[in-house]
N, C-alpha and C positions, 0 to 999 in steps of 0.2 A: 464429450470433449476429452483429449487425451491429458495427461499431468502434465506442470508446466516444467519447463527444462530454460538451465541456462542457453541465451545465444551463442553460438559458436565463430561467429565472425571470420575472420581470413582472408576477407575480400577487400582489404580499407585501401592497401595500394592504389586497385586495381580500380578503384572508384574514386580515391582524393579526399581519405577519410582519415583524419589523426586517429579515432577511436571508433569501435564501435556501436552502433548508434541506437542499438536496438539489446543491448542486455540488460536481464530482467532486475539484473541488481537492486537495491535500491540506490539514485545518483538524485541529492535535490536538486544539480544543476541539470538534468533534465525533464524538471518537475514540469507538467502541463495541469494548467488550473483548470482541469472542465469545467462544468456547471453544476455535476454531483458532488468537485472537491472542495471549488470555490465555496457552495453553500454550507458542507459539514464542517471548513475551516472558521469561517466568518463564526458560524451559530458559537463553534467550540469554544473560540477567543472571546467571542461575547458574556458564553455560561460561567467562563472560567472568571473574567472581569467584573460579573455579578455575582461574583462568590456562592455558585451553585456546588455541592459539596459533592457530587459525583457525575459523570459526563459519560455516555456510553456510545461508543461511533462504532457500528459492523459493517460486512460485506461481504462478499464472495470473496473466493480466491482468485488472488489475481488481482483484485481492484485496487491496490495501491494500498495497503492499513500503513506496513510498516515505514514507506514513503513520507505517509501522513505523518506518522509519526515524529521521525526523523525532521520534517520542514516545520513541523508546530513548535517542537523543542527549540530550534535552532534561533528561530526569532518571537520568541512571544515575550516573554517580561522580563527582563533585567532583574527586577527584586525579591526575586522567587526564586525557591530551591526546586530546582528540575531535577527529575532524576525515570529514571528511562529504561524499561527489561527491554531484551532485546527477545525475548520471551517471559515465557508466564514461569514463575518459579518453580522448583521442583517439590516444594515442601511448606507450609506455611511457615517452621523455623526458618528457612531460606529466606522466606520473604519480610520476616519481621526483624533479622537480623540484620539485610540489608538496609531498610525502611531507619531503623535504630542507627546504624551506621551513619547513614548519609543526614540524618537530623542533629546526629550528635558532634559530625564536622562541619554542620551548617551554623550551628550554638557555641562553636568552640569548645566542647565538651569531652575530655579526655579521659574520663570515666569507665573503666571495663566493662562491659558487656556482664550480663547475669549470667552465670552457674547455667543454671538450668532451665531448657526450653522453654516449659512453660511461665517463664519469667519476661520473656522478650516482648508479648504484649502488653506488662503494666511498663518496662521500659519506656517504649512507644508512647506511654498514655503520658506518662511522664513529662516526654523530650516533647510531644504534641502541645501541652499545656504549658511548655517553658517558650514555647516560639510567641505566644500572647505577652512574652515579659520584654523581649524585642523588639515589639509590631513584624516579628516576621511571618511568612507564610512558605507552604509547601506543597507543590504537584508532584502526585507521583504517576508516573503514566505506565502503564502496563499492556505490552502487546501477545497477543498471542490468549487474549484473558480467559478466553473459551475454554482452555485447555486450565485453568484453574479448578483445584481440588474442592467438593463442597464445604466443609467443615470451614475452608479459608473466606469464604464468600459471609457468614455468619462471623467471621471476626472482622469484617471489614466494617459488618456494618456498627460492631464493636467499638472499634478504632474510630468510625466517625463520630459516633457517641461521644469521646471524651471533650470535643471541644463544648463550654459552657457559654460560651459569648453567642454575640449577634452575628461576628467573623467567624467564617469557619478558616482556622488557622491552615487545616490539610486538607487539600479536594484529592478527588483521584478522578483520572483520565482511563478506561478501559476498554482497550481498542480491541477486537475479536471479530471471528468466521459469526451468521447468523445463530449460529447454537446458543451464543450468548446471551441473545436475548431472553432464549427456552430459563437457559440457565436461571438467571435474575427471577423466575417466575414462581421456582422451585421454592419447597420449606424451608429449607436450609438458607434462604437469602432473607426470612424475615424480618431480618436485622436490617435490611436495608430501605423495607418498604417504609418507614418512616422517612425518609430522607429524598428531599427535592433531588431528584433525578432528568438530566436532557438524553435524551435518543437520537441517534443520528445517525445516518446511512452514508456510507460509499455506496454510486451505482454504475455501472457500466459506464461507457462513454456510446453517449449517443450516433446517431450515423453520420450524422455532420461533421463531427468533433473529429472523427477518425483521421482524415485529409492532413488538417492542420498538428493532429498530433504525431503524423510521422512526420509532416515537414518541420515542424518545432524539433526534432530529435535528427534530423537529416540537418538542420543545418546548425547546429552546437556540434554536433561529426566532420563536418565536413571541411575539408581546405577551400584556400578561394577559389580556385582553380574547376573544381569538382561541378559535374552538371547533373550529377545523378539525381532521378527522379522518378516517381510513382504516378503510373497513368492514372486518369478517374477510373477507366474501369477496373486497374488492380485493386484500390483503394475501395470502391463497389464489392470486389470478391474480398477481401481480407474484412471488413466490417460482418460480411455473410459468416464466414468463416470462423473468427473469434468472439461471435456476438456483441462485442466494447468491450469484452474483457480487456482492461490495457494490456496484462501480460500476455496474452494469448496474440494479441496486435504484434507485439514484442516478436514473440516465436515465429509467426509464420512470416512476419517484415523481413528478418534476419533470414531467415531459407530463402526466401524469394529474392534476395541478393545475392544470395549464394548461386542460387540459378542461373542468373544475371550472368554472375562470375564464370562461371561453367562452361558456358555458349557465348563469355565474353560479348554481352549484352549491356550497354548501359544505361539504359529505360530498362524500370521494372514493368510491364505488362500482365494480362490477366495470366498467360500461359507458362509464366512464372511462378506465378500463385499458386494459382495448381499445382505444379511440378512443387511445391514446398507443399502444399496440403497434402499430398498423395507423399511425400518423405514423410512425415511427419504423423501418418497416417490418420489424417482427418476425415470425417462423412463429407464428402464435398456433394452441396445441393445441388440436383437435378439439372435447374437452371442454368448454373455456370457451368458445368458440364457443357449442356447442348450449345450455348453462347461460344464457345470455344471451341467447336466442334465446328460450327456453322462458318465461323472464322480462318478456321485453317481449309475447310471444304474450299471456301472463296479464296485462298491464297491458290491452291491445287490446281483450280480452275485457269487461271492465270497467268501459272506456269503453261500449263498444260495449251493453254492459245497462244503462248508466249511461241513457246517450241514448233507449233505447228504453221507458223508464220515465216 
């Protein structure tokens, strides 16, 4: 499967679309709750409600992390300090000074920062053990976690250490590619193996899901007017095609609209699909090959008695 790329849109005129409907951005308003997001959210808000002191959700690329992300923060508790990478930090001082920062405007604490680096984790333990003076608490959610340094994975589970109550005052949320879980396994995490830990998966979208999730994103795109639509069997070849990777659905949606546009089409079709798998340069299966082959033979044909009539 090739990398994923943003959609290029261009065609929204020409279909009745305010935006378009298929870029891989993250947008929670066109969040689609499959069955793989709905379960990783639900368990998440639960672990998090039961004061589980760290939460690990992976998945492929593609699968929606930083989505998740983005719609977990958005609505989950009012009384908590959220705070949110939009990646994984470049440095554990990075990461402890931000950590220190956002505890220390969550406390009202207007305190300078420590001299020196290695100072910011007893800061941390500090400003950790001052939120028990509050009743306050703290998520820190981390995307991207996979790409985390080892040495920082051994101070986290440092950092969890400092709370002494029965409340763990700071959970962490850390969302990452599968490596992360390699990761967690390693020496350098031993700090964490003491520590009630939930697992959680992002998984593809299954074949069924795929229909409903481009009409869910066709019609938050679409004006009223707009009749554009995806036959079952494009929907059959784009499932083939991206595996349920969402973003991968995203990419080859977007070209097979483009196609559409091209040949000024407005039913997406399977030989659409194709013409955006073969842009896009995808292994297109055997199957949908000959299916589309068999299809236009039978148009050929058609013609061909049409004319001799």
């Amino acid at each position: 499967m090739t990398g994923i790329l943003s959609a290029t849109g261009g065609y929204e005129a020409f279909y009745g679309l305010h935006e378009c409907p298929f870029d891989v951005a993250p947008n929670t308003q066109m969040l689609f709750e499959s069955q793989s997001y709905a379960t990783a959210l639900d368990a998440t808000i639960l672990a998090i409600r039961s004061n589980t002191p760290l939460v690990v959700v992976t998945g492929a690329a593609g699968t929606g992390k930083t989505l998740f992300c983005r719609s977990f923060t958005e609505g989950l508790i009012t009384n908590i300090l959220l705070s949110e990478y939009a990646g994984a930090p470049s440095s554990r001082e990075e990461f402890f000074a931000r950590l220190g920062d956002k505890l220390a405007s969550f406390l009202g604490t207007d305190s300078p920062p420590p001299a020196a680096n290695e100072d910011l984790l007893t800061r941390c333990r500090d400003l950790v053990q001052r939120l028990a003076v509050v009743d306050g608490a703290a998520l820190f959610v981390i995307d991207n976690a996979d790409e985390l340094s080892p040495e920082l994975f051994d101070d986290i589970g440092k950092l969890l250490s400092f709370d002494t109550n029965d409340t763990n005052r700071l959970q962490l949320l850390l969302v990452g590619r599968p490596a992360l879980k390699t990761l967690l396994e390693r020496p350098w995490a031993r700090d964490l193996a003491p520590w009630e830990m939930k697992r959680l998966e992002l998984r593809p979208l299954q074949e069924e899901e795929i229909g409903p999730y481009i009409d869910k994103r066709l019609s938050i795109a679409r004006e009223e007017s707009s009749r554009v639509r995806f036959s079952a069997a494009a929907v059959r070849a784009i499932a083939q095609l991206s595996k349920g990777i969402p973003a991968e659905v995203n990419r080859v949606s977007d070209r097979a609209l483009q196609c559409g546009f091209f040949e000024q089409e407005e039913d997406i079709d399977v030989r659409q699909v194709l013409g955006a798998a073969q842009d896009l340069g995808l292994d297109t299966p055997l199957d949908l090959k000959v299916a589309d082959s068999s299809r236009l033979f039978g148009i050929r044909k058609f013609f061909q008695k049409w004319r001799v009539e």
